[in-house]
C-alpha positions in Angstrom: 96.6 84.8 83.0 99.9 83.2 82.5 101.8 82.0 85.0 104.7 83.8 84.0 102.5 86.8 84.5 103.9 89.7 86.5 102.4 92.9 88.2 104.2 96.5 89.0 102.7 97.9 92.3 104.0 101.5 93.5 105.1 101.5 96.4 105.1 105.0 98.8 108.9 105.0 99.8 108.9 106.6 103.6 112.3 105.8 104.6 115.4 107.1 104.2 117.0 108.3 101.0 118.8 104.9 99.0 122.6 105.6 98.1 125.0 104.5 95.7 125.6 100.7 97.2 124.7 97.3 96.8 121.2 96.2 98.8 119.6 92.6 99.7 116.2 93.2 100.3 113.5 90.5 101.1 110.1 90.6 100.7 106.8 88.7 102.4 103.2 88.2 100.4 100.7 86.5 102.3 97.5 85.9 100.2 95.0 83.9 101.8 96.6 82.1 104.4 99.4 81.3 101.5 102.8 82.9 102.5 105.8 83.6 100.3 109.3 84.6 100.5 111.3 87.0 98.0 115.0 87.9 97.7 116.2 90.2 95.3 119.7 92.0 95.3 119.1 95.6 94.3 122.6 97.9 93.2 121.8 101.4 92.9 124.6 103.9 90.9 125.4 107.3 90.7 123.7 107.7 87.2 120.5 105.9 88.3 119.9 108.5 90.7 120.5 111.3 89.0 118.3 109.8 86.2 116.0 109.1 88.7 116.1 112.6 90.1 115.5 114.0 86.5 112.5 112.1 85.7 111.0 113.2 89.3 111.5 116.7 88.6 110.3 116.8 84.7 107.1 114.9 86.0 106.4 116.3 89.2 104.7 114.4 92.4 103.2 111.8 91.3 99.8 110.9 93.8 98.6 107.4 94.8 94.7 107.6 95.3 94.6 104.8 98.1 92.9 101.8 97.8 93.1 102.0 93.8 93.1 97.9 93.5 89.9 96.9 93.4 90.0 93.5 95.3 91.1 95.8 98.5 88.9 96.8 100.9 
């Protein structure tokens, strides 16, 4: 593994409904007793969510077995 190495997790959105604005969102990993801090700036446009919104219906629900990573327990 590289260290430039990167991993997309899905994550089961439960709050409300993002809008067209600008968002700072920061983020906490703790991994064995090893903590870090994330930042990111996040701007979310009319087109992305109605792009969005297309995909979702074409697709359909898409469903998350739980505990799919096999490291979890």
């Amino acid at each position: 593994m590289t260290p430039m190495t990167s991993f997309n997790y899905p994550i089961r959105w439960s709050g409300e409904i993002l809008k067209h604005c600008e968002y700072d969102g920061t983020f906490t990993v703790d991994m064995n007793e090893n903590t870090q801090t994330f930042e990111q700036s996040l701007s979310i446009k009319n087109e992305d969510i109605k792009e969005t919104q297309k995909k979702m219906d074409e697709r359909g629900e898409v469903k998350v077995s739980p505990k799919t990573i096999p490291w979890t327990t």
